[in-house]
SEVO-527502 format. One record per residue: residue in three letters; x, y, z of N, C-alpha, C in turn. Coordinates in Angstrom, 1 decimal. Layout:
REM SEVO-527502
 code   n_c1   n_c2   n_c3  ca_c1  ca_c2  ca_c3   c_c1   c_c2   c_c3
  ALA      X      Y      Z      X      Y      Z      X      Y      Z
...
***
This chain:
REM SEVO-527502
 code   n_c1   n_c2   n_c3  ca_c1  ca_c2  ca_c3   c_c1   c_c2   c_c3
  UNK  181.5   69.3   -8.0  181.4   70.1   -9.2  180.2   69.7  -10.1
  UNK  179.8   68.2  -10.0  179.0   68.0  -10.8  177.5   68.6  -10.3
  UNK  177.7   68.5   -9.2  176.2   69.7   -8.5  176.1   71.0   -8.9
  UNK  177.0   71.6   -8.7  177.2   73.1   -9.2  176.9   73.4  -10.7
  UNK  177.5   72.2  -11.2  177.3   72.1  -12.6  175.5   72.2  -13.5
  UNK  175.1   71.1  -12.0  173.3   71.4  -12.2  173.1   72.6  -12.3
  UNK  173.0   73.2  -11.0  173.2   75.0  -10.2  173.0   75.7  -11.3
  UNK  174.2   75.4  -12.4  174.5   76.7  -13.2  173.5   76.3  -14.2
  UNK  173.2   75.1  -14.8  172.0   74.5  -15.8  170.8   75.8  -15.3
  UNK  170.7   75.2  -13.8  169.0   75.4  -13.5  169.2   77.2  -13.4
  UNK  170.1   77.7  -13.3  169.5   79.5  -13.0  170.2   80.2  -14.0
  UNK  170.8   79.7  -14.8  172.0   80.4  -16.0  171.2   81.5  -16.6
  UNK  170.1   80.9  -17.8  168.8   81.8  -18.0  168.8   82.8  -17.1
  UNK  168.1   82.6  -16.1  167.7   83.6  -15.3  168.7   84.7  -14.9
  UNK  169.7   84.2  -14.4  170.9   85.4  -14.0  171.5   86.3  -15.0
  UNK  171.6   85.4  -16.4  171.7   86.3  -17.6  170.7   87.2  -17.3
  UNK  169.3   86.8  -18.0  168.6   87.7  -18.1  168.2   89.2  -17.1
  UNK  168.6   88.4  -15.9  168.8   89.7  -15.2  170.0   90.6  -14.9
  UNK  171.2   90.3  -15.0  172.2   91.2  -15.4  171.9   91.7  -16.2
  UNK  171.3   91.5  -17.5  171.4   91.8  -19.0  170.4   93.2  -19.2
  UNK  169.1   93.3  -18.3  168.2   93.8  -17.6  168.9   95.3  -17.0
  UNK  169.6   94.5  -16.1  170.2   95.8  -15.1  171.5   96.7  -15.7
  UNK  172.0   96.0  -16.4  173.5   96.5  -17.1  173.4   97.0  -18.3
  UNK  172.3   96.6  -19.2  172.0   96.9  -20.4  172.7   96.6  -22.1
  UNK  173.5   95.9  -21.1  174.6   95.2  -22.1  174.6   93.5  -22.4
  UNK  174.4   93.0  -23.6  174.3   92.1  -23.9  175.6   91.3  -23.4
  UNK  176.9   91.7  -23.8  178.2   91.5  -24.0  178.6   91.1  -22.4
  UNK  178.3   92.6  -21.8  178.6   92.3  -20.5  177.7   91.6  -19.3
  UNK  176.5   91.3  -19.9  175.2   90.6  -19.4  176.1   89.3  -19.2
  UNK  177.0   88.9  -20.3  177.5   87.5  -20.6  178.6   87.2  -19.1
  UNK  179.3   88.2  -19.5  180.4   88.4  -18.4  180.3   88.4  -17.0
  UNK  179.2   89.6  -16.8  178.8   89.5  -15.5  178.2   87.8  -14.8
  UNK  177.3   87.1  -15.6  176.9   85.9  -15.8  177.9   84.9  -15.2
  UNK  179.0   84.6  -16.2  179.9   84.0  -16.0  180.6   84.3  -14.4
  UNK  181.0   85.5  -14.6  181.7   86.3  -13.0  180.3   85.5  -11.7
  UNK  179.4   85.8  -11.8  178.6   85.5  -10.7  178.8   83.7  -10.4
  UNK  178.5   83.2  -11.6  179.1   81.7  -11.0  180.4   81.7  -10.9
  UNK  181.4   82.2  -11.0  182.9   81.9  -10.8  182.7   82.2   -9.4
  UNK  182.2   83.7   -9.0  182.2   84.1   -7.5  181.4   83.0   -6.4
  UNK  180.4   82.4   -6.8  179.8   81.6   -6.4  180.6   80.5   -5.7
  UNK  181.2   79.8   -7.0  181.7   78.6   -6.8  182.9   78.9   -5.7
  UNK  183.7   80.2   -6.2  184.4   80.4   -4.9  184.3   80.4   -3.6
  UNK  182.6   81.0   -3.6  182.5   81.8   -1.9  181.9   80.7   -1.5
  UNK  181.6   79.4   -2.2  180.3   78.2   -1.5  180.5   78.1   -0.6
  UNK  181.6   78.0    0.3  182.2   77.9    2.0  181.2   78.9    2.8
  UNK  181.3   80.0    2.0  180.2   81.3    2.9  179.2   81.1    2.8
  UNK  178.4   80.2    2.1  177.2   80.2    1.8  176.6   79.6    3.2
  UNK  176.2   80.2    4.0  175.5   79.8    5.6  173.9   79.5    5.3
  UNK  172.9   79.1    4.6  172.1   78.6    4.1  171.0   79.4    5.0
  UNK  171.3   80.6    5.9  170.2   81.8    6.1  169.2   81.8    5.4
  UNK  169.3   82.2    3.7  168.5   82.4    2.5  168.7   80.9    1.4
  UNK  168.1   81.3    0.7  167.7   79.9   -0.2  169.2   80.1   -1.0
  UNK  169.5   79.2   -2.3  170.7   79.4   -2.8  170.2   80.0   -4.3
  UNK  169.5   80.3   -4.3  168.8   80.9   -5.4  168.7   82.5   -4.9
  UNK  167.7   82.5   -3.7  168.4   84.5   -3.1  169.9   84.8   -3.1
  UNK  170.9   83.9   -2.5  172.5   84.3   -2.2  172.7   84.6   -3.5
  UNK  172.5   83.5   -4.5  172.8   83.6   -6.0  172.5   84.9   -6.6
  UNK  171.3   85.4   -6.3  170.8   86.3   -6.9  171.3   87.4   -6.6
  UNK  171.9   87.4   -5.1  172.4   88.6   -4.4  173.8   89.4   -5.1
  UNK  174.3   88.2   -5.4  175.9   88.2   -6.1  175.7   88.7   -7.2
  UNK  174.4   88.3   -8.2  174.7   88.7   -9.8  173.8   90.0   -9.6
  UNK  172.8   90.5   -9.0  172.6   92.1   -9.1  173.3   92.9   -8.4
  UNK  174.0   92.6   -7.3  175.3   93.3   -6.9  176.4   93.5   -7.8
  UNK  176.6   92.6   -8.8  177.7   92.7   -9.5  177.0   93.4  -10.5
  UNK  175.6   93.5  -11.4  175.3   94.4  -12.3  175.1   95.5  -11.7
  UNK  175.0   95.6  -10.5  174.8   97.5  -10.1  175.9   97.8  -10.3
  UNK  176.9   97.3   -9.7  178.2   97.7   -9.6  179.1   97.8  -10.9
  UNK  178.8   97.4  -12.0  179.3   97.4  -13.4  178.5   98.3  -13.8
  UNK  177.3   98.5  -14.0  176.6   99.9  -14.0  177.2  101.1  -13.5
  UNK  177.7  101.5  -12.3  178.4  102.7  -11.8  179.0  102.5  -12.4
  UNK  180.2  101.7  -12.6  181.7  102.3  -13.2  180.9  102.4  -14.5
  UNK  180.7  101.5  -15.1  180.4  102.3  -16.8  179.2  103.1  -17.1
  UNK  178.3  104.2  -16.1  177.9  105.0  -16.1  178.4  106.2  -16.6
  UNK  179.8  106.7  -16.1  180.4  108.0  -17.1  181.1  107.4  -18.1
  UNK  181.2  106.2  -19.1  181.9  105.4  -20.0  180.8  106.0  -21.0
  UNK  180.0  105.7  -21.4  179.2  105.8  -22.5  177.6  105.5  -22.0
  UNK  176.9  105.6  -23.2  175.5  105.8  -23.2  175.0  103.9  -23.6
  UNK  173.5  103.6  -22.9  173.4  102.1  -23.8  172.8  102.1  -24.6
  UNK  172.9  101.6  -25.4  172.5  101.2  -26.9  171.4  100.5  -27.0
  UNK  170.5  100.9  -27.2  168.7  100.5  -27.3  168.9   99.2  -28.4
  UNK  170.1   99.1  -29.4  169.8   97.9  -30.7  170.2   96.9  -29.9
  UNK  171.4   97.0  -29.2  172.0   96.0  -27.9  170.1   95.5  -27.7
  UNK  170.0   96.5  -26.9  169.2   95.6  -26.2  167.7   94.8  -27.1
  UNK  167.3   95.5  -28.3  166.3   94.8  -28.6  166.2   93.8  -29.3
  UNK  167.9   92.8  -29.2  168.4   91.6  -29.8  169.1   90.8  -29.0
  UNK  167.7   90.3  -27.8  168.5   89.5  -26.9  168.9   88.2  -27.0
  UNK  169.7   87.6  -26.0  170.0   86.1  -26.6  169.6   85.5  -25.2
  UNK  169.6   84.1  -24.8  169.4   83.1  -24.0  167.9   82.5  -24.0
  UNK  167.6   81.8  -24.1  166.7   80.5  -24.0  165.5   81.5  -23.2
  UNK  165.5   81.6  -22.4  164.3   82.6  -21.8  163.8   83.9  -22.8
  UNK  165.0   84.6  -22.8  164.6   85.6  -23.6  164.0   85.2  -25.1
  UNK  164.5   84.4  -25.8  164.2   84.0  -26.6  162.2   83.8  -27.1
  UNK  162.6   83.1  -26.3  161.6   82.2  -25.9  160.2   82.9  -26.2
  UNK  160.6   84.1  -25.5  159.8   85.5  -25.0  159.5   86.4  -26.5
  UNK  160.2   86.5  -27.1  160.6   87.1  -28.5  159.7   86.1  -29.7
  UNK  160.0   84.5  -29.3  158.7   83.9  -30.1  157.2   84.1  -30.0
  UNK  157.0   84.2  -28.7  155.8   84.4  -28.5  155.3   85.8  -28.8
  UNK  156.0   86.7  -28.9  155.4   88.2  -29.3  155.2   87.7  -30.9
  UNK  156.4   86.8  -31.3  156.3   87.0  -33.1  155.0   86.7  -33.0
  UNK  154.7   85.5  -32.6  153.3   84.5  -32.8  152.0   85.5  -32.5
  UNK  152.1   86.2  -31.8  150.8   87.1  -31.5  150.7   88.0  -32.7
  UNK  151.5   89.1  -33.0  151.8   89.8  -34.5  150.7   89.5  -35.4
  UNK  150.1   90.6  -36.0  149.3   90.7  -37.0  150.5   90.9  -38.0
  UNK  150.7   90.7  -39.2  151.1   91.2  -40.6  150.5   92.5  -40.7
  UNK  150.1   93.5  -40.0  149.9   94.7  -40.4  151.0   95.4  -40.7
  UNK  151.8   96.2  -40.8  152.9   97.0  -40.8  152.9   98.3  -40.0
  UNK  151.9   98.6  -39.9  151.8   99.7  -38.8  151.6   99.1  -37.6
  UNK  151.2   98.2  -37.4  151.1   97.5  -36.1  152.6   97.0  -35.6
  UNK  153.4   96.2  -36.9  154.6   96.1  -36.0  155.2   97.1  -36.3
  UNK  155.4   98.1  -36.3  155.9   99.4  -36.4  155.7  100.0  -34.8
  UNK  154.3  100.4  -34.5  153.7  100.2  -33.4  154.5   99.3  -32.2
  UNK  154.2   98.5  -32.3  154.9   97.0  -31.3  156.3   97.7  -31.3
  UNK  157.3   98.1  -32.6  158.3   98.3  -32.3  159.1   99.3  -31.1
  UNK  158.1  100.3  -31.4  158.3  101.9  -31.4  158.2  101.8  -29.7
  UNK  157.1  100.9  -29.5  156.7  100.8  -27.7  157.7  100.0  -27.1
  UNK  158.4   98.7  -27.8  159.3   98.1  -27.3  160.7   99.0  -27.3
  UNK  161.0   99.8  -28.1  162.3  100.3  -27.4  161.8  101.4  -26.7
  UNK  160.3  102.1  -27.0  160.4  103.2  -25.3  160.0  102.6  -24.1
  UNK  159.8  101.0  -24.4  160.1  100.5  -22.8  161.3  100.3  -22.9
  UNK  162.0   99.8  -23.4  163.5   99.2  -23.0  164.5  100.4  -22.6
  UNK  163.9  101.5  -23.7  164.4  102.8  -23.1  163.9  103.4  -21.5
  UNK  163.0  103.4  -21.5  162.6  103.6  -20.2  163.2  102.6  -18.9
  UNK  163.3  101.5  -18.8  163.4  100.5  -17.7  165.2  101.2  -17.6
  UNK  165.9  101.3  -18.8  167.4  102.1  -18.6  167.5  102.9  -18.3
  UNK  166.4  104.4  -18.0  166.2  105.3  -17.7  165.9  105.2  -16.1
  UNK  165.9  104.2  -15.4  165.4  104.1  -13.8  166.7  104.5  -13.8
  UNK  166.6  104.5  -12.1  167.9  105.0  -11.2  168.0  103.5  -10.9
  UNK  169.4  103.5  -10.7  169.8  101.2  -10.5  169.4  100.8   -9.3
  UNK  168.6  101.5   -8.1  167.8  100.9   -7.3  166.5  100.6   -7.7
  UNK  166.0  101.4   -8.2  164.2  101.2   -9.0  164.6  100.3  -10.1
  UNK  165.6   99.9  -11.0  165.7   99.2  -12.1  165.8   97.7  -12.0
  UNK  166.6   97.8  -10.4  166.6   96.2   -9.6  165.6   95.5   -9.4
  UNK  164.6   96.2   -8.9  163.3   96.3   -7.8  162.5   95.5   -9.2
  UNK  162.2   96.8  -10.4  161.2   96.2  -11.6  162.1   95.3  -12.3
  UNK  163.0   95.0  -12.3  163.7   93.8  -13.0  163.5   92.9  -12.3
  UNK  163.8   92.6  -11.2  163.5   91.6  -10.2  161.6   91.2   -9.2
  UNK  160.9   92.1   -9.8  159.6   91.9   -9.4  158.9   91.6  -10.9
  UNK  158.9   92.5  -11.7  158.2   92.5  -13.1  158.9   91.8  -14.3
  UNK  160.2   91.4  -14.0  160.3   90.6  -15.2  160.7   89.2  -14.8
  UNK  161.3   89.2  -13.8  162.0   87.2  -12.9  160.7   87.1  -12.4
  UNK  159.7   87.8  -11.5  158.3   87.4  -10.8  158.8   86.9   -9.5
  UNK  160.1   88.0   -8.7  160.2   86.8   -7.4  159.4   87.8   -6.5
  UNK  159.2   87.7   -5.3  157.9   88.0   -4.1  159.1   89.3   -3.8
  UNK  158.3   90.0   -2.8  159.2   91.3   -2.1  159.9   90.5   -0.8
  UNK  159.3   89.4   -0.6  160.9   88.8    0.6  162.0   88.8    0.1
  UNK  161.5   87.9   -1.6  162.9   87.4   -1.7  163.6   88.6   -2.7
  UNK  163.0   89.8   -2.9  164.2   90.4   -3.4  164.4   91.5   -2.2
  UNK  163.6   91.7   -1.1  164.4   92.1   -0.2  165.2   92.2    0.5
  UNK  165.4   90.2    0.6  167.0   89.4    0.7  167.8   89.6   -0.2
  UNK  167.2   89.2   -1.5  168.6   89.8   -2.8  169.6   90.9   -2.1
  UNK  168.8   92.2   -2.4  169.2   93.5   -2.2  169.5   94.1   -1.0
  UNK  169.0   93.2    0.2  169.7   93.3    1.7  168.9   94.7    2.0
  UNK  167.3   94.9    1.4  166.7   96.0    2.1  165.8   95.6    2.7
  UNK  164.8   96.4    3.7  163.3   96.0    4.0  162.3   95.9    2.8
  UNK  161.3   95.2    3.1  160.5   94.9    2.1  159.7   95.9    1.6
  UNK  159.0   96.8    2.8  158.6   97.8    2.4  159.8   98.7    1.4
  UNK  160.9   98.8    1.9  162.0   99.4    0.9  161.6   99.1   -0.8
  UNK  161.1   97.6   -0.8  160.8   96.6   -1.7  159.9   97.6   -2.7
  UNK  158.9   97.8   -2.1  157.5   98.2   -2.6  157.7   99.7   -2.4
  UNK  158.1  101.0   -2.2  158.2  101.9   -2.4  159.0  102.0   -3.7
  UNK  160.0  101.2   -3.7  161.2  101.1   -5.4  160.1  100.9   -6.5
  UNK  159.5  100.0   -6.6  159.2   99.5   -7.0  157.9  100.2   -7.5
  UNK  156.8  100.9   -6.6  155.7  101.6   -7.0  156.8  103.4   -7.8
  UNK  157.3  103.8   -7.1  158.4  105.1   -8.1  158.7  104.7   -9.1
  UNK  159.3  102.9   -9.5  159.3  103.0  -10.5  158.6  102.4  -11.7
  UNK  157.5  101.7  -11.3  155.9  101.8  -12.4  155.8  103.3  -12.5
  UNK  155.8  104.2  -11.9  155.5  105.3  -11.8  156.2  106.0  -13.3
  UNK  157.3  105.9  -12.8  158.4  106.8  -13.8  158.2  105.9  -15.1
  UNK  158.4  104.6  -15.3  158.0  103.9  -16.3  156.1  104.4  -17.0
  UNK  155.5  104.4  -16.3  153.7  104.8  -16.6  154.1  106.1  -17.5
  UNK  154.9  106.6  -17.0  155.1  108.5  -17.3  155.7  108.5  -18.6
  UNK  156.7  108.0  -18.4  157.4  107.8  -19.9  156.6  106.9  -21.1
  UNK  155.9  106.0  -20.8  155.5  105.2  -21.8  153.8  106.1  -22.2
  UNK  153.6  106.8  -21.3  152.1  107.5  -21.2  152.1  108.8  -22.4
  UNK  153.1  109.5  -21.7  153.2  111.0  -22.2  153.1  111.0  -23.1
  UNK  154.2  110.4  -24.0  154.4  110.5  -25.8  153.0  110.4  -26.3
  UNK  152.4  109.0  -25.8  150.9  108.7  -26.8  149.8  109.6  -26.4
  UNK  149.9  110.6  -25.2  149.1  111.6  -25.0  149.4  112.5  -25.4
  UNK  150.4  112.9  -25.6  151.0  114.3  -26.8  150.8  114.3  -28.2
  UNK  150.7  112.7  -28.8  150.4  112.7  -29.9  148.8  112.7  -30.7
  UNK  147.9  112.3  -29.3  146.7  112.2  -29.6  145.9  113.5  -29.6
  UNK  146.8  115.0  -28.8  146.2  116.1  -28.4  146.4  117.1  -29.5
***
């Protein structure tokens, strides 16, 4: 227990932040989180050490956020304030360092604002295979092996998700400021 207990230390951040990513829910980011190490600690007997315990780990908690995503897909819509008030040590972290760059202009953080929730809106706007792909390439930074293991596809599977969805994300974050400048 006391190992597992490391386990959960060293990747807690991380697995939050990516449920939190894929689900869009702060609340259920938490839950899901929790659920992935419960399942974990359960299934350790299965763990056949094929993949690292960091890919199995990872396999269990974006499996479990896609899968909380379907069912509360016809439940309601996600809430852009949810998301642009994250919590956990990583995320945090991340949120200081934007303050610290910030001019005091007011139109600039206005600006800053306006572009952070039409990314945050946009990355919720993928389909939950493209959303896995740029969550798990563009915001954790793991290689296309290892989220091809996550997600149990081929790698090229990897990098086609993945280019459709820079793609769809370019499009969305593009259009508006070209509409506005025309």
């Amino acid at each position: 227990m006391e190992a597992f207990g490391k386990l959960v230390e060293r990747y807690q951040d991380r697995v939050f932040n990516t449920c939190w990513r894929i689900c869009g829910s702060l609340e259920d980011a938490r839950d899901l989180t929790q659920d992935t190490f419960l399942k974990a600690l359960s299934g350790i007997s299965d763990f056949r050490r094929k993949s690292g315990f960091y890919t199995w780990l990872f396999r269990i908690a974006v499996n479990m956020a896609l899968s909380h995503r379907r069912k509360m897909k016809h439940r309601a819509a996600v809430s852009l304030d949810q998301a642009t008030n994250p919590a956990g040590s990583q995320a945090e972290r991340l949120i200081d360092r934007i303050e610290q760059a910030k001019t005091s202009d007011p139109s600039c953080e206005a600006q800053g604002a306006e572009l952070q929730a039409r990314a945050v809106g946009a990355l919720y706007g993928l389909d939950d295979d493209q959303r896995a792909v740029v969550v798990l390439r563009d915001i954790e930074g793991l290689d296309y092996r290892d989220i091809a293991a996550i997600l149990d596809i081929a790698p090229g599977t990897v990098k086609s998700r993945l280019h459709r969805g820079r793609l769809a994300l370019r499009q969305v974050l593009v259009s508006p400021q070209r509409a506005n400048e025309g």
